[in-house]
C-alpha angles and dihedrals in degrees: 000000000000131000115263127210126231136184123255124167116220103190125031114249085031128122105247125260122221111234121184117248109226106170144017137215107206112185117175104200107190088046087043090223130128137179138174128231120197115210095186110122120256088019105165094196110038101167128055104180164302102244123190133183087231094053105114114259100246096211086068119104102199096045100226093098111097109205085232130193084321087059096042090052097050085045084051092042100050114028101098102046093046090045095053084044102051093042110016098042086229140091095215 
């Protein structure tokens, strides 16, 4: 897959800049799931996910506990950076 551009305008009343996109959140709501795509080129690791509420917490022994919403949001708030960090080397 290779990285597309998109415009993005960084200052009202300027013409817009095409930026690269290389990377996407993706969160379902009704179905309480989430995953992360990388678009960066050579990514050995493109997919972080899916998540679900319903998925089991894997700190739990006895394997009845769900890691829940709470689960899903920490999922949402730190894939990125732990994903860039694990395979980019880099937090940004």
């Amino acid at each position: 897959m290779t990285t597309t551009t998109a415009g993005a305008r960084t200052h009202a009343g300027r013409p817009p800049q095409l930026q690269r996109v290389e990377g996407a959140l993706f969160v379902d709501l009704d179905g309480r799931r989430a995953r992360y795509e990388c678009y960066r080129p050579g990514c050995q690791h493109p997919m972080e996910g899916p998540v679900r509420a319903i998925d089991k917490d894997p700190s739990d022994t006895t394997g009845k506990r769900r890691i829940g919403i709470d689960g899903l949001v920490a999922f949402i708030d730190g894939v990125k950076d732990r994903h860039l960090n694990t395979h980019h080397g880099s937090p940004r």
